[in-house]
C-alpha positions in Angstrom: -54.7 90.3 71.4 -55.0 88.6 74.9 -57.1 92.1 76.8 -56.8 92.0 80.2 -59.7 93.5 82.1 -64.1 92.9 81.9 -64.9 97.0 81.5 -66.2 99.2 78.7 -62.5 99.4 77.4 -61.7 95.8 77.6 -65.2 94.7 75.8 -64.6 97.2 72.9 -60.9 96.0 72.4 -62.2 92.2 72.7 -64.8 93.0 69.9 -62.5 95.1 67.5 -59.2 92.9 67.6 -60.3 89.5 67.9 -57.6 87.3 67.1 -55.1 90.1 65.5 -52.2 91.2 67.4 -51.4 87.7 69.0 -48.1 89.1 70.5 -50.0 92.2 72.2 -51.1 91.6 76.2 -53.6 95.6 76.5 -54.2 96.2 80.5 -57.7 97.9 80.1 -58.5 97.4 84.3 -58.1 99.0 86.8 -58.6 103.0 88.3 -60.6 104.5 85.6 -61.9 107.5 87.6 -60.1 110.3 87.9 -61.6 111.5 91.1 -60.7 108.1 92.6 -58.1 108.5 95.6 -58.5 105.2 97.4 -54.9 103.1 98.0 -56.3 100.1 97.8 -57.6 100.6 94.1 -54.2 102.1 93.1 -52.4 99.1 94.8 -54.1 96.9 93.4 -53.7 98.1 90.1 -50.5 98.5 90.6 -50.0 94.9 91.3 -51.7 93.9 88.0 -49.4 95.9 86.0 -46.6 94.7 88.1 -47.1 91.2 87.3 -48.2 91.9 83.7 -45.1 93.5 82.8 -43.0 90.8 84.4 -45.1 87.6 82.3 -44.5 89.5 79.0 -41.0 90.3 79.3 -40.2 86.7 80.2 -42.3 85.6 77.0 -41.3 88.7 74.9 -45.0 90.3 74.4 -45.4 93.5 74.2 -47.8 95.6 77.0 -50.4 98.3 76.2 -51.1 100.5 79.0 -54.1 103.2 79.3 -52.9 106.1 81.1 -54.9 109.3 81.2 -54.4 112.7 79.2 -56.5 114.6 81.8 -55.7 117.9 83.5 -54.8 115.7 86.4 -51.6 114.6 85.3 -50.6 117.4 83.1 -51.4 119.4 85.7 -50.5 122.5 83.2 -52.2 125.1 80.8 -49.9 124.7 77.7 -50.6 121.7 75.4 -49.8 118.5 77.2 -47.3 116.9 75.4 -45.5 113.2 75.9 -42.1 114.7 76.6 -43.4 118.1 78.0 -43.1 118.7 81.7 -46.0 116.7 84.0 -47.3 118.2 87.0 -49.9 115.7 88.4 -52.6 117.6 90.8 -54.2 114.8 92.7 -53.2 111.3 94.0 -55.2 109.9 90.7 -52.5 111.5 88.0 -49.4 110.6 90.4 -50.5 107.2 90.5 -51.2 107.0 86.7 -47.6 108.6 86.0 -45.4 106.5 88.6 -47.2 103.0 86.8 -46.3 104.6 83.4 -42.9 104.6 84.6 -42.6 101.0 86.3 -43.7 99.8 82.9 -40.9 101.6 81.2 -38.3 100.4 83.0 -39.5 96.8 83.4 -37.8 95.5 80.4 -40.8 94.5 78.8 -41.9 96.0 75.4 -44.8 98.8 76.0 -47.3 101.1 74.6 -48.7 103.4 76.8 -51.4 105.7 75.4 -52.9 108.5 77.3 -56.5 108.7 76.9 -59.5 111.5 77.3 -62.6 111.2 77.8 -63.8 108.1 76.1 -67.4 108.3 74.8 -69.0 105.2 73.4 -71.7 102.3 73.4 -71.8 100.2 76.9 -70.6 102.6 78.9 -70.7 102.5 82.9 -73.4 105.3 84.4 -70.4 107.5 86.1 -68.5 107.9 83.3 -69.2 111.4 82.1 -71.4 111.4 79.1 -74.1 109.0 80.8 -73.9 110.6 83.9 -74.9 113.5 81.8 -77.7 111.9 80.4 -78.9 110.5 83.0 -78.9 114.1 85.3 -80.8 115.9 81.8 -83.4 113.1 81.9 -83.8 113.6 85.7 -85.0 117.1 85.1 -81.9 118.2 87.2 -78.4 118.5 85.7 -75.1 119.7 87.6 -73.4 122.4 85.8 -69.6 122.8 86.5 -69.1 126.2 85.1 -65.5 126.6 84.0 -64.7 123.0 83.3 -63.8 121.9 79.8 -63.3 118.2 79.0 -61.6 116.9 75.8 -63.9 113.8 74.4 -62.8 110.8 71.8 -65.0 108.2 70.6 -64.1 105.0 71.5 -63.8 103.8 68.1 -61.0 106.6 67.3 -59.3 105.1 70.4 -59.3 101.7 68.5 -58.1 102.9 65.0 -55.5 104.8 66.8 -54.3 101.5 68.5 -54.5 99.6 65.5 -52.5 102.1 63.6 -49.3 102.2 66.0 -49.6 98.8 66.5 -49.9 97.9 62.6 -46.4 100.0 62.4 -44.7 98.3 65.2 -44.6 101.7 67.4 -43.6 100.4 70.8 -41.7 101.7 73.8 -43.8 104.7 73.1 -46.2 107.5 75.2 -48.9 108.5 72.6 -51.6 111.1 73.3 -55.1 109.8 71.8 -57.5 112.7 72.4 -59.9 115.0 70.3 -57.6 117.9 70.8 -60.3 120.1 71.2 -61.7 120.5 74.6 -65.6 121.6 75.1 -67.2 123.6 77.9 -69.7 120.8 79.6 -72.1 123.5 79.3 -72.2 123.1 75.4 -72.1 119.2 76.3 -75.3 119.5 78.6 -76.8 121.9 75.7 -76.5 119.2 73.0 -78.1 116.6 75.0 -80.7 118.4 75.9 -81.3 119.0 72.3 -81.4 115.9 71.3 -83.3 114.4 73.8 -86.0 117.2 73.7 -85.7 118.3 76.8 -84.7 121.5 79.2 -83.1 120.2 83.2 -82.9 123.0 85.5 -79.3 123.8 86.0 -77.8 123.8 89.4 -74.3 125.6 88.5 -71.3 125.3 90.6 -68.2 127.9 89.7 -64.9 125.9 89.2 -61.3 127.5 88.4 -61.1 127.4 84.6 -60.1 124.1 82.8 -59.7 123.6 79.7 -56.8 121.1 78.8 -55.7 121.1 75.5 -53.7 117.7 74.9 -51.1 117.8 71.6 -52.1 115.0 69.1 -48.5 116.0 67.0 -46.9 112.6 68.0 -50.0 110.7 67.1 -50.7 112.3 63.5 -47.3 111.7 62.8 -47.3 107.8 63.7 -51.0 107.3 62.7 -51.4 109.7 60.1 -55.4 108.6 59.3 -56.2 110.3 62.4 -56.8 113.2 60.1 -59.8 111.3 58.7 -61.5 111.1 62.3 -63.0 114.5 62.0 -61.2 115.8 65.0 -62.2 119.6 64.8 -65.1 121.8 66.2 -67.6 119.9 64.9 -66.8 116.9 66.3 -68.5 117.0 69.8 -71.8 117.2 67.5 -70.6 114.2 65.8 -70.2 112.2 69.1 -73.5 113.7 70.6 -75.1 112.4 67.5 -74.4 108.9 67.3 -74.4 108.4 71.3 -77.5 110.5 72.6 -80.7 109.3 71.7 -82.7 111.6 69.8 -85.9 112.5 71.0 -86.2 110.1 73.9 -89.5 108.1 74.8 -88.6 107.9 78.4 -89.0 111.5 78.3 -92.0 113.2 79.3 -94.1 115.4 76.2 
């Protein structure tokens, strides 16, 4: 798999494929921040994908695209689905959904997969589970009362992939998510277990969010998904193998 891109994505998808999927070019730069709304990040991105999708339909390879399964571009409370109506809320799902598009009609082969929150090893400090971590080991953590986020190990991502790829999906959107969305209350709660420590909580009220993203289309193409433990015990599975327990950094 050639992997286009020197992020958290990009190093996991290097490490996992390798060699395997010579045909496959995966885009994994680019706007990964949903709160991002700065033109010259989208345009740039956009350019990337442009020229991407021309290079592999002239040499007949076939594109994965990560797109985003966030509240932002199904902008809806029913189950996001991949032919369901989209209603993007902010510049950062429109921008996501006209690329997804662009790629469609560019007469190359493509996978796009609409991702949640990824949570894995190597991750950059905004993304949302260090972030976390980082505000509990502070002594201080921001609590966004209301707000519900739907996370996926990284390595569930890369199964999934392999899976639709190893049965020639293409031309395809797939939802790869938990399914289950958590309240970052219960998020901040488990860390804080596991590291052995209690932050003050500075709560902010938010309009409730809790997006629930349909995973029918990929249990039907991938049907091991149904081994990844996807369910409500899952978060404490994440929280697990990604916080450290007890930390030393931590004062007794």
């Amino acid at each position: 798999m050639q992997v286009i891109g020197g992020g958290f994505l990009a190093a996991h998808l290097r490490a996992h494929f390798g060699d395997r999927h010579p045909g496959v070019t995966a885009i994994a730069a680019g706007v990964s921040s949903t709160i991002v709304d700065s033109a010259a990040e989208f345009d740039r991105e956009a350019e990337l994908l442009y020229r991407v999708a021309l290079e592999c339909r002239d040499r007949g390879r076939l594109v994965v695209f990560f797109s985003t399964a966030s509240p932002v571009l199904y902008g809806t409370p029913s189950p996001g689905t991949e032919t369901g109506p989209v209603f993007p809320t902010s510049a950062y799902g429109r921008h996501k959904l006209a690329l997804e598009t662009v790629l469609a009609a560019s007469g190359a082969g493509w996978l796009t997969l609409r991702l949640s929150n990824l949570v894995g090893s190597g991750q950059r400090e905004h993304q949302l589970l260090p972030a976390l971590i980082a505000q509990v080991r502070s002594g201080s953590v921001l609590v966004r009362r209301g707000v519900s986020r739907d996370l996926v190990d990284v390595r569930h991502v890369l199964a999934a992939l392999d899976g639709l790829l190893g049965a020639r999906v293409r031309d395809t959107v797939v939802n790869v998510a938990s399914g289950v969305p958590v309240p970052v209350e219960r998020v901040i709660a488990g860390i804080e277990t596991r590291l052995g420590t209690t932050a003050v909580k500075r709560v902010v009220h938010r309009p409730a969010s809790a997006p629930v993203v349909s995973l029918d289309r990929l249990r039907r193409l991938v049907p091991e998904v149904d081994t990844f433990g996807f369910g409500p015990g899952y978060l404490s599975t994440l929280l697990d193998r990604y916080v450290p327990a007890g930390d030393p950094a931590l004062p007794r």
